[in-house]
C-alpha positions as CSV (number, residue, x, y, z in Angstrom):
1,X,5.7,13.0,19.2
2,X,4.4,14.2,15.7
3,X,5.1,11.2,13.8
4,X,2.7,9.3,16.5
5,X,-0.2,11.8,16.3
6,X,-2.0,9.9,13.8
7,X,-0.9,6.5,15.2
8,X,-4.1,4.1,14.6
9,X,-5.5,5.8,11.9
10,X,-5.6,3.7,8.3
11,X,-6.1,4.9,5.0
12,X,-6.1,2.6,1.9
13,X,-4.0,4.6,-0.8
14,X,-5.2,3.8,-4.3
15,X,-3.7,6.8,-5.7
16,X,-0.7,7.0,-8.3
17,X,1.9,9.3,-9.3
18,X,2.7,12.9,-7.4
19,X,-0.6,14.7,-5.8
20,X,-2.3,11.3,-3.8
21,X,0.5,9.6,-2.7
22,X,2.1,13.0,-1.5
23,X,-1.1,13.7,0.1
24,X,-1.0,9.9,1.8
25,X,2.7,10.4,2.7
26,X,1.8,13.2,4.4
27,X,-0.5,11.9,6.6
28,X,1.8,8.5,7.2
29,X,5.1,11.1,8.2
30,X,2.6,12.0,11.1
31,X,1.8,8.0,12.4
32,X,-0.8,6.7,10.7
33,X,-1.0,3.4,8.7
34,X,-0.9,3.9,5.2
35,X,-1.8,0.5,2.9
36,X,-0.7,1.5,-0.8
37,X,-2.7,-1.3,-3.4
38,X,-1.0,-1.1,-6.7
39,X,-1.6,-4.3,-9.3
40,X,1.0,-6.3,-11.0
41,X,-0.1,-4.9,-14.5
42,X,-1.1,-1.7,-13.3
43,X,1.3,-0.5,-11.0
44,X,1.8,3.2,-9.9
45,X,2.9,5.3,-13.0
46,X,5.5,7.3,-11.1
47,X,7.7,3.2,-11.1
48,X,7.3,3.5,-14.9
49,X,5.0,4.6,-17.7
50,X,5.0,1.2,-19.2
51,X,6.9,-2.0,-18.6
52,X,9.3,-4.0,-21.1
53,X,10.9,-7.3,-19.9
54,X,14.0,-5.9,-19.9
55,X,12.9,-3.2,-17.4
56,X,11.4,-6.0,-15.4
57,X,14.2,-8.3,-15.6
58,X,16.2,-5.4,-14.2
59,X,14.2,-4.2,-11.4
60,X,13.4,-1.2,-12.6
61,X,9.7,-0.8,-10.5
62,X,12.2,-0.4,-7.7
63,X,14.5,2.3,-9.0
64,X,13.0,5.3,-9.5
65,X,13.6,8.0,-6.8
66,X,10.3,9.9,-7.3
67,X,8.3,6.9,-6.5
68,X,10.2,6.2,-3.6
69,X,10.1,9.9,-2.4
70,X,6.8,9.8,-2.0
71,X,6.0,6.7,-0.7
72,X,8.3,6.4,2.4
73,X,6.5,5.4,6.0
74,X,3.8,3.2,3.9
75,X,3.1,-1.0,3.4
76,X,2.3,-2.1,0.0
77,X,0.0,-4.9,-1.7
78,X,-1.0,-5.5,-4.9
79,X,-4.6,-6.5,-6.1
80,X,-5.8,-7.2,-9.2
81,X,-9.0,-4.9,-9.2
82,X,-10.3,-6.2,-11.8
83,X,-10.7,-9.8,-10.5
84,X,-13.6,-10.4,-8.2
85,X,-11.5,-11.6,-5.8
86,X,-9.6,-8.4,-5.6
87,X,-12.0,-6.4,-5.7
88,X,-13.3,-8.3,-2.3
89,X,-10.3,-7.8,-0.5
90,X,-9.8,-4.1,-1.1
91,X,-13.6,-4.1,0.4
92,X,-12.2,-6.0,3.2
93,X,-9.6,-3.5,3.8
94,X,-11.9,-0.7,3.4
95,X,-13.9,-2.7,6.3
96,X,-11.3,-1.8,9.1
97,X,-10.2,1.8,7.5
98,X,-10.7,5.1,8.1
99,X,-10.1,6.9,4.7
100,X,-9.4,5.7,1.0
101,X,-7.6,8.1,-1.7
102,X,-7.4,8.0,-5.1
103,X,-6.7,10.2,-7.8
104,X,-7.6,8.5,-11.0
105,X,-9.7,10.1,-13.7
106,X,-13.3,10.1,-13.1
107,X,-14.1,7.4,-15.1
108,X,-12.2,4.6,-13.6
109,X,-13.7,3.6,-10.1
110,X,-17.3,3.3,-11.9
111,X,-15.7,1.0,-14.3
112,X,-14.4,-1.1,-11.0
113,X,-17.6,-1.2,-9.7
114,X,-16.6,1.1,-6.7
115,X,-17.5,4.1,-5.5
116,X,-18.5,5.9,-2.3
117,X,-21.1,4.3,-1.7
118,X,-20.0,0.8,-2.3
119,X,-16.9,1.8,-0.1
120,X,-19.8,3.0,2.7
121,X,-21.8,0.0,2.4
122,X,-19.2,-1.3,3.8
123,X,-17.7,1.0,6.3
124,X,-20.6,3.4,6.9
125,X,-17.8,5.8,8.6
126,X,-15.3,6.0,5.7
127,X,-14.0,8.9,4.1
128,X,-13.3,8.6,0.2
129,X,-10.8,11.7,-1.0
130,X,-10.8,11.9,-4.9
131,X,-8.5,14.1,-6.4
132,X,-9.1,14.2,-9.9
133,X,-7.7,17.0,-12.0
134,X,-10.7,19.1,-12.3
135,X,-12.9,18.0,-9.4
136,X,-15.5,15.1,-9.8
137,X,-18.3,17.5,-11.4
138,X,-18.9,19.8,-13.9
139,X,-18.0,19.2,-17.6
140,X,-14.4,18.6,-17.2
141,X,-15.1,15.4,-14.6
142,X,-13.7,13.1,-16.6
143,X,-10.9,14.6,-18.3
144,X,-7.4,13.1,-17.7
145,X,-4.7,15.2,-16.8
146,X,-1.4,15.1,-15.3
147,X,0.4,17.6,-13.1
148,X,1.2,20.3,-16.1
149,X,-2.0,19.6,-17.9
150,X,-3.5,21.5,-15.0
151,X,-0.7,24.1,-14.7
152,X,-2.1,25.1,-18.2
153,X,-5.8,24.9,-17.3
154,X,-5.2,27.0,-14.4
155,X,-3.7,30.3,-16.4
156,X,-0.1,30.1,-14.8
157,X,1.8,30.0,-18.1
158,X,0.1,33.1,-19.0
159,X,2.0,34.5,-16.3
160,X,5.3,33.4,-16.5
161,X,8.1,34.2,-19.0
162,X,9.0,37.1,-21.2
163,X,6.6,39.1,-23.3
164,X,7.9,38.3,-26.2
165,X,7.2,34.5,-25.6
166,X,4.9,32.3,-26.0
167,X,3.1,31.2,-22.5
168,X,5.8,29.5,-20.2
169,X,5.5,26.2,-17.8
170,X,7.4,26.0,-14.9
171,X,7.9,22.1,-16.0
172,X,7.6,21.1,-12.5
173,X,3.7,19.9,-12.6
174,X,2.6,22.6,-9.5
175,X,-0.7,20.6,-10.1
176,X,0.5,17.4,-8.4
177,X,2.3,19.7,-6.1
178,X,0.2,22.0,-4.4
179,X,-2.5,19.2,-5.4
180,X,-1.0,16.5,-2.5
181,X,-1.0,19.1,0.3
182,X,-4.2,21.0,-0.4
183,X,-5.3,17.2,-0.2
184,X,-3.2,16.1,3.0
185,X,-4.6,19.4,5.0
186,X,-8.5,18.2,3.3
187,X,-8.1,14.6,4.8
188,X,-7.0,16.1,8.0
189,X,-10.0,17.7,8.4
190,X,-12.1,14.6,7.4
191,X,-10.5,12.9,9.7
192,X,-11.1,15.6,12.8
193,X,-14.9,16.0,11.9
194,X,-15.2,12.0,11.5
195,X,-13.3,11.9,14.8
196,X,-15.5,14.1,16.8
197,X,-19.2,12.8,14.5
198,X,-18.3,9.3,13.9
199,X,-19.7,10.0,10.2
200,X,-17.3,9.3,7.0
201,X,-17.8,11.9,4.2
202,X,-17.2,12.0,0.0
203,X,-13.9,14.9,-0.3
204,X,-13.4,16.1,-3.7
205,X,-9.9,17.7,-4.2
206,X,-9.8,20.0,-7.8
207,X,-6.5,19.7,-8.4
208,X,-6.6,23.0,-10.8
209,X,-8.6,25.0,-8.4
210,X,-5.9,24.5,-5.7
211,X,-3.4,26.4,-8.2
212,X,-5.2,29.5,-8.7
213,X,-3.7,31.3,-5.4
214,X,-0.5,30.8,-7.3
215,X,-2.1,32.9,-10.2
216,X,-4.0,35.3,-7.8
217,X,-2.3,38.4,-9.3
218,X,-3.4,37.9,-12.6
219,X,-7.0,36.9,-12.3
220,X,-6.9,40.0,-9.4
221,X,-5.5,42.2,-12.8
222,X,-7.7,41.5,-15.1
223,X,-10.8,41.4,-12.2
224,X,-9.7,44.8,-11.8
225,X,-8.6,46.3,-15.2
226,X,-10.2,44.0,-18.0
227,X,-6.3,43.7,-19.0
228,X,-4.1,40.9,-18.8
229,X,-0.7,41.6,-17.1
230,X,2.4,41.6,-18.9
231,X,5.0,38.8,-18.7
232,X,7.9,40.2,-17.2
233,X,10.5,37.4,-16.7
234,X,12.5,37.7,-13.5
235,X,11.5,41.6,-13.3
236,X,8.8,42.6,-11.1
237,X,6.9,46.0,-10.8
238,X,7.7,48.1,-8.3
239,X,11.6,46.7,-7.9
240,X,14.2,47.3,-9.3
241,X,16.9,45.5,-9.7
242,X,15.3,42.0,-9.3
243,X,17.0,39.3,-11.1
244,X,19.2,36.5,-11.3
245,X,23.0,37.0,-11.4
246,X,25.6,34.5,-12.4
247,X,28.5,34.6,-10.5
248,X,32.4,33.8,-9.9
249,X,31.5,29.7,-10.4
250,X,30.9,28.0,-13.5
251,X,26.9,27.5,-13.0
252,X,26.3,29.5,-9.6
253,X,24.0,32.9,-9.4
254,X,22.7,35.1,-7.0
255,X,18.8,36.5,-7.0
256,X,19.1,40.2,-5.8
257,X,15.8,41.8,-4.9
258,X,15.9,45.6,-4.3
259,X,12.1,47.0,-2.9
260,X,13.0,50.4,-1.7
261,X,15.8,52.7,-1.8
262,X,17.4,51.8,1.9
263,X,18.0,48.6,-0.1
264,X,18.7,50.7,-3.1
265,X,21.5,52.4,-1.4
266,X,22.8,49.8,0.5
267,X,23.7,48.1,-2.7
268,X,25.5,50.8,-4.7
269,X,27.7,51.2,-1.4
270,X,28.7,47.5,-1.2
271,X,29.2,47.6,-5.5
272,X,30.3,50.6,-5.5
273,X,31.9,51.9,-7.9
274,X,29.8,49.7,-10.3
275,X,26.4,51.4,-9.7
276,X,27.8,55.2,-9.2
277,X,26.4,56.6,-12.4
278,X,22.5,55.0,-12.0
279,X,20.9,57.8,-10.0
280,X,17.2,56.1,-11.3
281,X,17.2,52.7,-10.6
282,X,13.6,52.2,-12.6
283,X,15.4,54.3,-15.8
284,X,17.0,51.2,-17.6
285,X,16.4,48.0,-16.1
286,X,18.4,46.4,-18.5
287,X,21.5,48.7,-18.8
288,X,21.4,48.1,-15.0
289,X,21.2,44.1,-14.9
290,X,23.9,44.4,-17.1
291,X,26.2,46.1,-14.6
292,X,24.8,44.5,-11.6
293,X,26.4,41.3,-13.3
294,X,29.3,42.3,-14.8
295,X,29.7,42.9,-10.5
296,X,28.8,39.8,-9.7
297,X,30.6,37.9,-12.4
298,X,33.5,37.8,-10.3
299,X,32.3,37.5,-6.6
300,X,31.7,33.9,-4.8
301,X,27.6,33.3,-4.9
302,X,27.2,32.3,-1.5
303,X,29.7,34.9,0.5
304,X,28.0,37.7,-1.8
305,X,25.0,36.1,-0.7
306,X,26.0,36.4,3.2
307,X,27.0,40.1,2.7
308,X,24.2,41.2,1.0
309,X,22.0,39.7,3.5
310,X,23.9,41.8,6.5
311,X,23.1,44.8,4.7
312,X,19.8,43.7,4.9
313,X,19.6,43.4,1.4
314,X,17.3,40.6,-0.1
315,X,19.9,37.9,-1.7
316,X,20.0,34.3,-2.3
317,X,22.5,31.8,-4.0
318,X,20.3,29.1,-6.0
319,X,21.1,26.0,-5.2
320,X,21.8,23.3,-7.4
321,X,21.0,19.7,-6.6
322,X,24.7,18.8,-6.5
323,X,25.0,21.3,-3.8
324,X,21.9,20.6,-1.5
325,X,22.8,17.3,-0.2
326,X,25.9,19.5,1.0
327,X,24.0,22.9,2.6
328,X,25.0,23.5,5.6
329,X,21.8,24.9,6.6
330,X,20.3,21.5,5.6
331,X,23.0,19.4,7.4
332,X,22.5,21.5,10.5
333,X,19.0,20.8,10.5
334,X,19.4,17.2,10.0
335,X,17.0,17.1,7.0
336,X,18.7,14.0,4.7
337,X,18.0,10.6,6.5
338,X,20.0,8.1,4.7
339,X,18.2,4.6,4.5
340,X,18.6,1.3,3.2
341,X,16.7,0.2,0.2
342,X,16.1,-2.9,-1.6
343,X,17.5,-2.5,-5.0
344,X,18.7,1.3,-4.8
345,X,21.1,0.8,-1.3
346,X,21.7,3.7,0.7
347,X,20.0,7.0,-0.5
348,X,19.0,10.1,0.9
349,X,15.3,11.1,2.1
350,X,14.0,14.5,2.5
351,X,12.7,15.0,5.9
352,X,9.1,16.3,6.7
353,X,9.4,19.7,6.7
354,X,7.4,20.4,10.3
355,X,9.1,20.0,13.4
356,X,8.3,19.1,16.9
357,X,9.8,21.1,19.7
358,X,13.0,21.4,17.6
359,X,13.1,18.0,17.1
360,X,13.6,16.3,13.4
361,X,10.6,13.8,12.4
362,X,11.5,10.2,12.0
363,X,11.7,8.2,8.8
364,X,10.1,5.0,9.8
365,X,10.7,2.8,7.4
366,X,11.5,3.5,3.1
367,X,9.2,3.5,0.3
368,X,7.9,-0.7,0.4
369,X,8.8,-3.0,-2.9
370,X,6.4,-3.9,-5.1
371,X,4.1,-6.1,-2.9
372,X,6.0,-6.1,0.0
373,X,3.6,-6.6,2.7
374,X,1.0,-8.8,1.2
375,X,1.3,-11.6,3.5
376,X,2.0,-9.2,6.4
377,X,-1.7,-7.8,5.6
378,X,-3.4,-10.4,3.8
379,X,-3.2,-13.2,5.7
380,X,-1.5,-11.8,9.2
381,X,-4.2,-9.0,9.1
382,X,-6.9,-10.3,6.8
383,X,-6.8,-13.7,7.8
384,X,-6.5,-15.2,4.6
385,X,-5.2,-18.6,4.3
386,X,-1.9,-19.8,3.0
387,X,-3.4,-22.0,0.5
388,X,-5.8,-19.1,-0.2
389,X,-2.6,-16.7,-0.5
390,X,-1.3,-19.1,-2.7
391,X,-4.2,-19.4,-5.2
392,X,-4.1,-15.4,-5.5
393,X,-0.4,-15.7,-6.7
394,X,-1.5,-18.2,-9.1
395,X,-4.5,-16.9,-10.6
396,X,-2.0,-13.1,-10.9
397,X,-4.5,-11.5,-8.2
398,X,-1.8,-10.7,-6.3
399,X,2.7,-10.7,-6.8
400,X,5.7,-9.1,-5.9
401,X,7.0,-8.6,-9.5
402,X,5.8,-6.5,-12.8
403,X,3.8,-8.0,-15.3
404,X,3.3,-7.0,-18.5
405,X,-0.1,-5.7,-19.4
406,X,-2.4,-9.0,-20.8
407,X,-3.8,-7.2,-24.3
C-alpha cells in the first residue's frame, strides 16, 4: 500500500508555514514518520502570526485550518532551541533520522548553532533539505520572504492581469505551493540515492526558481523577441472566445475555451441564435464576450458545463468552496475524510491526490496539538526520564501550550 511505502523512514520537520510542512506532509501521506519540533514561543507561523493571551486562553494554536491541512499524518514536540538542552535533544533526534527540513531564512540555523554539518556530526548519513526563498547562495541567501514575496521575484505578476493594470498577484503564495512539492519530489530522491549509497547529502530547494515554469512563456517571449508579452486577462492568443461567464446562479460561471473552429462551430450551433451574426470569431473579442454571456446569463453553470463538454467543447463550472465539499466527482472519489480533532471536532481533510490501484490513501491520524507527543518521543523513544521530562516543563524547554514571546 502507498501510504506504507515510506514506512521506517524519519524526518525531523523544523519547517513552518506552507512550502516545508507541505513538502513533510507529503512524504508522511506515503508512511514515513514525520517528528514536527515547534517551540512554545516560537511556534509554527501558519497557528498564528503572533500570540495574545486572549488567543491563548482560547486555543487558538489549535484552530486554524491551514495549519492543520498541512500537518496531518505527523507527531509533534516542542523544543526550546535556544536552550542547550534543546538544542541536545533535537541532535538526539537527528541521531536516529534520516532527513531534517526547514525552511527558515538563511540566517537562523547559524544563529542556533546548527547546520549541516553539525547535523552530520552526528548522523554522518543525514540529509538536510533547506528551502529558503531564494536558495542558500548567491546574494539574495538571506533575504526573508513568504510565499507572494517570491511570486513577485519570480516575474509572475508581470504576466497576469489586464494591460491596463498594474502587475497582478494571484494572492495565493504559488511560492509556498509549488515550493512544498518541488521539495517533497527533491527529498524523495535524497532519500533513493541515500538508500542505495548509505551517504546523507545538503538539498537546497529555491523556492523562486521552482516558479519559473509557471512563467515559461514569458521569459521564452522576451528570450525570443526582446519584448515583454502583453497582459491579456482571461483572453489568450490564438482562442477565441476564452473567458469566464456568469451564469443563471447568483455567483456561478462557466470558463468556455474555444481553440479551433470544430469547437468554433460547435458552439454557435448549441447558442445559436446568439452567435449567428459573428462570422470572425478573432474580429471583436469583446462584442463577442458580451454575447456569449448575455447566453449564458440564463443557463445552469454546471448542465451548460455537461453539454458543452459532449460537444466536445472545452467548459468548466468554477467551483466555489461552498460547493466542493458537495461535488459529486469529489464524493465519488472519496476525497474528504472527516476526522476528529481536538479543539476543532469533526472537519473535513483533503485526501492525497495519488492513488493506489484505485484505491483512496488513508488519513492516519490529524494534524497533532501543540506538543502532543512529547512524552511519546522524549522519554518512550529518547529515553529521557520523568523527572528529567519534568525539569524541561519547568525550565519552558518543552509544553503543550503557547507562550508569549519573553522580550
Amino acid at each position: 500500500m502507498i501510504e506504507q511505502s515510506l514506512r521506517g523512514i524519519r524526518i525531523i520537520d523544523l519547517s513552518m508555514g506552507w512550502a516545508g510542512p507541505l513538502a513533510c506532509r507529503q512524504l508522511a501521506d506515503m508512511g514515513a514518520d514525520v517528528i514536527k519540533v515547534e517551540s512554545c514561543e516560537r511556534f509554527d507561523w501558519w497557528r498564528s502570526w503572533e500570540a495574545t493571551p486572549e488567543w491563548i486562553e482560547d486555543d487558538g494554536a489549535e484552530k486554524s485550518s491551514a495549519f492543520n491541512m498541512v500537518n496531518r499524518n505527523k507527531r509533534a514536540i516542542t523544543l526550546d532551541l535556544e536552550d542547550p538542552s534543546g538544542r541536545e535533544i533535537l541532535l538526539r533526534l537527528v541521531e536516529s533520522a534520516h532527513a531534517v527540513v526547514e525552511n527558515f531564512s538563511g540566517a537562523v540555523l547559524p544563529k542556533l548553532n546548527l547546520s549541516y554539518d553539525v547535523f552530520k556530526s552526528v548522523n554522518d548519513k543525514i540529509i538536510l533539505m533547506s528551502m529558503p526563498a531564494f536558495g542558500s547562495t548567491g546574494p539574495w541567501a538571506n533575504f526573508r520572504a513568504y510565499g507572494s514575496t517570491v511570486e513577485q521575484a519570480s516575474g509572475l505578476p508581470h504576466l497576469n492581469g489586464l494591460e491596463q493594470d498594474p502587475p497582478t498577484m494571484q494572492h495565493v503564495a504559488f511560492g509556498d505551493a509549488v515550493g512544498g512539492l518541488n521539495g517533497a519530489a527533491a527529498l524523495l530522491v535524497a532519500l533513493r540515492y541515500q538508500a542505495r549509497s548509505g551517504e546523507g547529502q545538503f538539498v537546497d530547494v529555491s523556492q523562486v526558481e521552482g516558479l519559473f515554469p509557471l512563467g515559461a512563456h514569458g521569459i521564452m517571449a522576451y528570450a525570443a523577441t526582446q519584448s515583454l508579452p502583453s497582459r491579456t486577462g482571461n483572453r489568450r492568443d490564438g482562442a477565441s472566445p476564452h473567458g469566464v461567464y456568469q451564469c443563471a446562479g447568483a455567483d456561478d460561471w462557466l470558463v468556455i475555451q474555444i481553440f479551433n473552429d470544430a469547437q468554433w462551430q460547435a458552439l454557435r450551433t448549441v447558442a445559436a441564435p446568439n452567435l449567428d451574426e459573428f462570422d470572425d470569431r478573432f474580429a471583436d473579442p469583446e462584442e463577442l464576450d458580451r454575447y456569449i454571456a448575455s447566453w449564458t446569463a440564463h443557463q445552469n453553470a454546471q448542465e451548460l458545463m455537461y453539454r458543452l463538454q459532449s460537444l466536445r467543447i472545452p467548459a468548466a463550472a468554477t467551483n466555489k468552496a461552498s460547493t466542493l465539499l458537495n461535488d459529486p466527482h469529489l464524493q465519488a472519489q472519496n476525497h474528504w475524510q472527516w476526522m476528529d480533532r481536538a479543539v476543532v471536532g469533526n472537519q473535513p481533510n483533503p485526501s492525497p491526490p495519488f492513488r493506489a490501484n484505485g484505491r483512496t490513501v488513508q488519513i492516519r491520524s490529524p494534524a497533532p496539538t501543540l506538543g502532543q507527543h512529547n512524552h511519546e518521543v522524549l522519554v518512550g523513544e529518547l529515553g529521557i526520564s520523568q523527572q528529567q521530562y519534568e525539569q524541561l516543563i519547568e525550565r519552558g524547554t518543552i509544553g503543550d501550550r503557547p507562550r508569549m514571546q519573553r522580550k
